[in-house]
C-alpha positions in Angstrom: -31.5 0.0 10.1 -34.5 -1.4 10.8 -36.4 -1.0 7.2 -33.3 -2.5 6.0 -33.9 -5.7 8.0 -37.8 -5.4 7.0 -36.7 -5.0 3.5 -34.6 -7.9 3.9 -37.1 -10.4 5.2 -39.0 -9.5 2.9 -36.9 -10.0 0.3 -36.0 -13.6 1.8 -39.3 -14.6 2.5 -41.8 -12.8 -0.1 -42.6 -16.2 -2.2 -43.9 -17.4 0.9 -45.8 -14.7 1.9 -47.2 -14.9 -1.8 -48.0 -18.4 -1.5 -49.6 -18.3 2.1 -52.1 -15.1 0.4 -53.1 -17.4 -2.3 -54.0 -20.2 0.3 -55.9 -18.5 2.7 -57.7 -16.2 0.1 -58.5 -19.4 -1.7 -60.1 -21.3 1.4 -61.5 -18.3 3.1 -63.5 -16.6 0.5 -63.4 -19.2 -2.6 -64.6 -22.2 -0.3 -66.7 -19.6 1.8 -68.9 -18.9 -1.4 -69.0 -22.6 -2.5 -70.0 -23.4 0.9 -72.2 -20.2 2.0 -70.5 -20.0 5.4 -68.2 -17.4 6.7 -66.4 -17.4 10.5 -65.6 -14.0 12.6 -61.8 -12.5 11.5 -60.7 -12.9 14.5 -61.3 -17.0 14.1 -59.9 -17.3 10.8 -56.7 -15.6 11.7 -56.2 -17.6 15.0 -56.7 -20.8 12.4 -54.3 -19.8 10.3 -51.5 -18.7 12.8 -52.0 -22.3 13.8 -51.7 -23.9 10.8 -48.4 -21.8 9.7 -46.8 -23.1 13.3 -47.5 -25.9 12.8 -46.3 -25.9 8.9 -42.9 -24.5 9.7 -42.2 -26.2 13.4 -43.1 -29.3 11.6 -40.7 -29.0 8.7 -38.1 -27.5 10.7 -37.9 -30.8 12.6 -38.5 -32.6 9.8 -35.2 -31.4 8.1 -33.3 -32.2 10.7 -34.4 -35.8 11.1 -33.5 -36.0 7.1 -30.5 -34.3 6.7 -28.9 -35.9 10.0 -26.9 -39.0 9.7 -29.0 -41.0 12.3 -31.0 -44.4 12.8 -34.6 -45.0 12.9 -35.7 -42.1 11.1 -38.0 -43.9 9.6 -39.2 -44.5 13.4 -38.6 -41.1 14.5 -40.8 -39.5 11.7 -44.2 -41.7 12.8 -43.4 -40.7 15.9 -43.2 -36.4 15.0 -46.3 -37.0 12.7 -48.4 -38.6 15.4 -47.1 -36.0 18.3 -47.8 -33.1 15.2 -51.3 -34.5 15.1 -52.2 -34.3 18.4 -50.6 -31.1 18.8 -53.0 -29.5 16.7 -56.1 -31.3 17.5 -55.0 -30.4 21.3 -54.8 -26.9 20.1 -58.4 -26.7 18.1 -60.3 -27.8 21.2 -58.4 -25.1 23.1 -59.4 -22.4 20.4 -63.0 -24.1 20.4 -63.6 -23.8 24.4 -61.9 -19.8 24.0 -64.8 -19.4 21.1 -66.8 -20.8 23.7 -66.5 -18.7 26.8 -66.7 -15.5 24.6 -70.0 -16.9 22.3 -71.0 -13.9 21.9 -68.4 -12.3 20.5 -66.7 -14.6 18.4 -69.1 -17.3 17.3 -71.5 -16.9 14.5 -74.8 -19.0 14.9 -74.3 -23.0 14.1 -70.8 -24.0 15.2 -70.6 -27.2 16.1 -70.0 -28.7 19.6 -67.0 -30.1 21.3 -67.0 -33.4 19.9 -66.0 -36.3 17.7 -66.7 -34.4 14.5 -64.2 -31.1 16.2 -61.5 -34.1 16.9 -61.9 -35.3 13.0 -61.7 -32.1 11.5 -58.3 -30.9 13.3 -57.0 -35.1 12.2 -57.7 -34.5 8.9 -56.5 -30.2 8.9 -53.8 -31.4 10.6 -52.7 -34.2 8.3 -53.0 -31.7 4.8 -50.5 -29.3 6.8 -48.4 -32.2 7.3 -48.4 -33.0 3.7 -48.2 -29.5 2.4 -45.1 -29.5 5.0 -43.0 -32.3 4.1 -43.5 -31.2 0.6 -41.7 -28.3 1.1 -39.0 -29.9 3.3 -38.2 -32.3 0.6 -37.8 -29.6 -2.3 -36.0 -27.4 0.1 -33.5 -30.7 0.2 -33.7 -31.2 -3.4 -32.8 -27.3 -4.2 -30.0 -27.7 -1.5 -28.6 -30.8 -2.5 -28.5 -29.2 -6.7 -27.3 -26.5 -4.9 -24.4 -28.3 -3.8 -24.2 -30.6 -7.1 -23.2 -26.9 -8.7 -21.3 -25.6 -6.3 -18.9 -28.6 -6.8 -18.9 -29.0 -10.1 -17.9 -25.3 -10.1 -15.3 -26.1 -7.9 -14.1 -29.0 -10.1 -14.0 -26.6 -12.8 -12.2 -24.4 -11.4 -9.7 -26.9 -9.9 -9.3 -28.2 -13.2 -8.6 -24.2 -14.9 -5.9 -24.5 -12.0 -4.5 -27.4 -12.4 -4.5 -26.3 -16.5 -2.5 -23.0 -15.6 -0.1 -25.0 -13.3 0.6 -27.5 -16.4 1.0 -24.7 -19.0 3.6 -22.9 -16.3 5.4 -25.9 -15.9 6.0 -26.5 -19.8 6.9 -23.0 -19.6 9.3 -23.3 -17.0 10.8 -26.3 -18.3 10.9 -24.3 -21.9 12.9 -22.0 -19.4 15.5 -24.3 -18.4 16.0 -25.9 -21.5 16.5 -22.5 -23.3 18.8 -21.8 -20.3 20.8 -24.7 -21.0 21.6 -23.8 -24.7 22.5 -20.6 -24.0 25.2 -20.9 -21.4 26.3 -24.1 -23.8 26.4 -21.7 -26.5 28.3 -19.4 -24.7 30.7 -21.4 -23.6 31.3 -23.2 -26.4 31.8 -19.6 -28.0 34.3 -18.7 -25.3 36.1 -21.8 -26.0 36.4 -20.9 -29.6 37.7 -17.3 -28.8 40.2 -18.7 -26.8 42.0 -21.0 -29.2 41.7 -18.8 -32.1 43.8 -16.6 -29.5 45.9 -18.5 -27.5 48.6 -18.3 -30.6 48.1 -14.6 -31.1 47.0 -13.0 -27.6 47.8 -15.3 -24.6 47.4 -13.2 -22.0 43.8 -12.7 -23.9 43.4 -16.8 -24.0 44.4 -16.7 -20.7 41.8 -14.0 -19.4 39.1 -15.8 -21.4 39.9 -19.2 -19.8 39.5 -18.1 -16.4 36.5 -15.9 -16.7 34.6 -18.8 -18.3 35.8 -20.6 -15.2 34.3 -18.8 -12.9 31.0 -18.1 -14.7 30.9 -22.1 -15.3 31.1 -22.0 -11.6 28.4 -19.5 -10.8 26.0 -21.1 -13.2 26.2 -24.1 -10.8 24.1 -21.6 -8.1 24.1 -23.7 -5.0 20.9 -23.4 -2.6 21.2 -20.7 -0.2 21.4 -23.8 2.5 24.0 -26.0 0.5 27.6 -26.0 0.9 30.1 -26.9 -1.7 33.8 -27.9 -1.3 36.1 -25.3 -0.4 38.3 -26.5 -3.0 36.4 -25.4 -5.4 36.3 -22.1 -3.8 39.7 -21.7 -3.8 39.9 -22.4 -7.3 37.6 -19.6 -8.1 39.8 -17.1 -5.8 42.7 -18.4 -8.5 40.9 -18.0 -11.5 40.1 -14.2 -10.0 43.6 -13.5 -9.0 44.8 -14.4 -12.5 42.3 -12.3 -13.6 43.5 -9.2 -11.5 47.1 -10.3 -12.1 46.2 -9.8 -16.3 44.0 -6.8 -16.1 47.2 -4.8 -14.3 49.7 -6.5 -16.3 50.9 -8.7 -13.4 51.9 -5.4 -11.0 49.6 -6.7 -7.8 51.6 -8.0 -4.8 48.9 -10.6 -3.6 50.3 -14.0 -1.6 47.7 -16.8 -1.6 48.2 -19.8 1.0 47.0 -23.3 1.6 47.9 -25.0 5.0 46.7 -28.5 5.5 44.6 -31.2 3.5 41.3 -29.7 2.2 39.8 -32.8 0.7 36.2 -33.1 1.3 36.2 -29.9 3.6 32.8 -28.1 2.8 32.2 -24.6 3.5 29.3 -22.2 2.7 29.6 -20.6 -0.6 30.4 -17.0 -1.6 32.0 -16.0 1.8 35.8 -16.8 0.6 35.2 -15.2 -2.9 33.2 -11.9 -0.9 36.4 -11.7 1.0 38.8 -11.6 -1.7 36.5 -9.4 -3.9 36.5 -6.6 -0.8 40.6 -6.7 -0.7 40.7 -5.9 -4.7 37.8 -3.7 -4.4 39.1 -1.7 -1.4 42.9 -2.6 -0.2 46.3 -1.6 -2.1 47.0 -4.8 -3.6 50.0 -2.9 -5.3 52.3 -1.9 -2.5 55.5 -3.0 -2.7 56.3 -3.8 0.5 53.5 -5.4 2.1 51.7 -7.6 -0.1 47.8 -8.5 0.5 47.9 -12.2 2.0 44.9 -14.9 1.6 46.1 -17.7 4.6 43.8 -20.8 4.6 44.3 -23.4 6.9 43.1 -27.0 8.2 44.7 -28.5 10.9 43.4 -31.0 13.8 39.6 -30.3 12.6 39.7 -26.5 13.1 39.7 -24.1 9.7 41.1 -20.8 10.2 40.8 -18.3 7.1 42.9 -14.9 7.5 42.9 -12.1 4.9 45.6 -9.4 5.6 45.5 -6.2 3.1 46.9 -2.5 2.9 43.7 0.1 3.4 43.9 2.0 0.0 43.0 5.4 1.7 42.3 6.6 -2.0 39.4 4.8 -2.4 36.2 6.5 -1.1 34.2 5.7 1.2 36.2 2.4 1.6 35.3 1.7 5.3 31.6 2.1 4.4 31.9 -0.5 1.3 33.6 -2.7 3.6 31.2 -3.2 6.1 27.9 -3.7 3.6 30.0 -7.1 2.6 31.4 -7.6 6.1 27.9 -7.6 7.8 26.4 -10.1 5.0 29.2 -12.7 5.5 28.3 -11.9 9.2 24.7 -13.3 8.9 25.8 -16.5 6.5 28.0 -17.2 9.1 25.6 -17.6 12.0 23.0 -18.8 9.8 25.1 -21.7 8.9 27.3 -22.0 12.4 24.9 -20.6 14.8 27.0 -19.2 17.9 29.8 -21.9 16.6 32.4 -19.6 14.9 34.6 -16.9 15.5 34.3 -13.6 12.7 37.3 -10.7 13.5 37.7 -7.9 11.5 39.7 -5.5 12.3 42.2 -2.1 11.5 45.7 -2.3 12.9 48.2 0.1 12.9 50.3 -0.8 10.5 47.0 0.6 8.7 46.2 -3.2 7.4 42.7 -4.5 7.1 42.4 -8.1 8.8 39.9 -10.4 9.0 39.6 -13.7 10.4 37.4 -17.0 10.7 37.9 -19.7 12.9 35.3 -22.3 12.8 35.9 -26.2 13.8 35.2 -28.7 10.8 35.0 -32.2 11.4 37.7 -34.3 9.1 35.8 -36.0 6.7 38.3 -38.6 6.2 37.9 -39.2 9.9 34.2 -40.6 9.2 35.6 -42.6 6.5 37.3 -44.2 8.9 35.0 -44.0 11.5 
């Protein structure tokens, strides 16, 4: 693990260790030949461990005063150069009184004395690191800021792919719906041709024809999951299915369907009166002859009670199983739409009749009208 970490700082920081090579070979033995003067090791690499400090605390602070939205920077970057400057001429008499006390074996023959010309030359070292510094701070800024041009324009780009997808699926979903408009029109207006080419010739056909285009006019509609639609309309579907049934088994099902009370305006969740009526075809004896199948629905003094009375058809398999999957679902619309505000029974008598019943209070809306 930890030659990855080396191998990773190295990776991050190898230009600079390139570029810090190249500077001290250039002044230490480039400048040493030019010059004819050479210092101990020890000297050159205390120097230069205070010049890189200083090169990197300096634009580290530097960077921050920039990049911060704060006032006076202006103010505030005199001030960091002067305190750099003394730093460092503070710390080159320090190194020049350690060279001192150990003359012997640091200092070659000739150095120069604590003095004005030691002060000048640490001014004048320090004020090149300072340059070479904010240098680097301002293209570190620069790369940063491109960095960021790219990043959002990128992000523009793809915004805009996005936005180009989301167009392209909107034409396609409106595509969609128009093509799903023509064809139910299509259908229907096919339907509507079947059944006057054989309301002469078949009526009981015409008649079949009429009220399953009823109905799937009426499930075309497809009301939110949320929405409720009159319960007239409802009962009109439950017609158009028991003329259906009453066709299909050439009028031989013993079915009674009641309204009680004025429905006008009365909304109720849709599905759960056609889910009913569905189960007593799919699963009761809608044939026997004495005990016909009853559909009650009534609306008195703001209260709606539906009651569905059929013969079990023992025949049937698994009857008592089927009933429940459709049982348990009208369950969950109920208390989804009511919360604790209704009353579901469902029950088997013994009379060997399958009853269920929903009692749920519904204000009038003709009593708002007037209200």
């Amino acid at each position: 693990m930890t030659l990855l970490k080396f191998k990773s700082l190295y990776e991050k920081y190898k230009l600079h260790l390139l570029i810090w090579t190249i500077f001290i070979v250039y002044e230490v033995f480039i400048l040493g030949f030019i010059s004819g003067r050479f210092r101990q090791i020890g000297a050159y690499a205390i120097v230069y461990i205070a010049n890189i400090s200083l090169f990197y605390s300096y634009a580290w602070i530097l960077k921050k005063i920039l990049t911060h939205k704060n006032k006076l920077k202006f103010l505030k970057i005199i001030i960091l150069i002067a305190t750099a400057i003394v730093a460092y001429v503070a710390y080159s008499i320090a190194l020049f009184i350690l060279f001192e006390k150990i003359n012997l074996l640091f200092l070659p023959e000739g150095t120069p004395t604590l003095g004005l010309d030691l002060v000048l030359s640490g001014i004048y070292r320090s004020l090149a690191i300072i340059g070479y510094s904010t240098g680097y701070v301002y293209l570190i800024i620069s790369l940063e800021e491109r960095s960021r041009v790219e990043e959002l324009e990128r992000q523009s780009l793809v915004t805009q792919i996005q936005n180009q997808r989301l167009e392209n699926d909107l034409i396609q979903s409106q595509n969609n719906y128009l093509r799903s408009q023509i064809n139910p029109h299509f259908l229907f207006n096919t339907l509507n041709f079947i059944y006057n080419d054989a309301r002469k010739k078949a009526p009981m056909a015409a008649d079949a024809i009429m009220n399953l285009a009823e109905m799937m006019r009426y499930a075309l509609k497809r009301p939110e999951a949320s929405d409720m639609v009159p319960l007239s309309e409802e009962i009109e579907q439950i017609q158009h299915l028991i003329n259906l049934h009453k066709l299909r088994t050439a009028n031989t099902i013993n079915l009674e369907l009641e309204v009680v009370g004025q429905l006008f305006g009365v909304r109720f969740p849709p599905l759960i009166l056609l889910t009913l009526v569905e189960n007593i075809f799919k699963h009761g004896n809608v044939s026997h002859s004495t005990q016909p199948a009853l559909i009650k629905i009534a609306y008195e003094k703001n209260n709606l009670n539906i009651t569905t009375i059929n013969m079990v058809n023992d025949n049937k398999g698994k009857h008592t199983e089927s009933h429940h999957v459709g049982i348990d679902n009208i369950n969950k619309r109920l208390a989804n739409f009511y919360g604790e505000e209704y009353i579901f029974r469902y029950y088997r008598d013994p009379l060997n009749r399958y009853i269920t019943e929903i009692d749920v209070d519904i204000p009038s809306p003709l009593a708002k009208l007037g209200a």
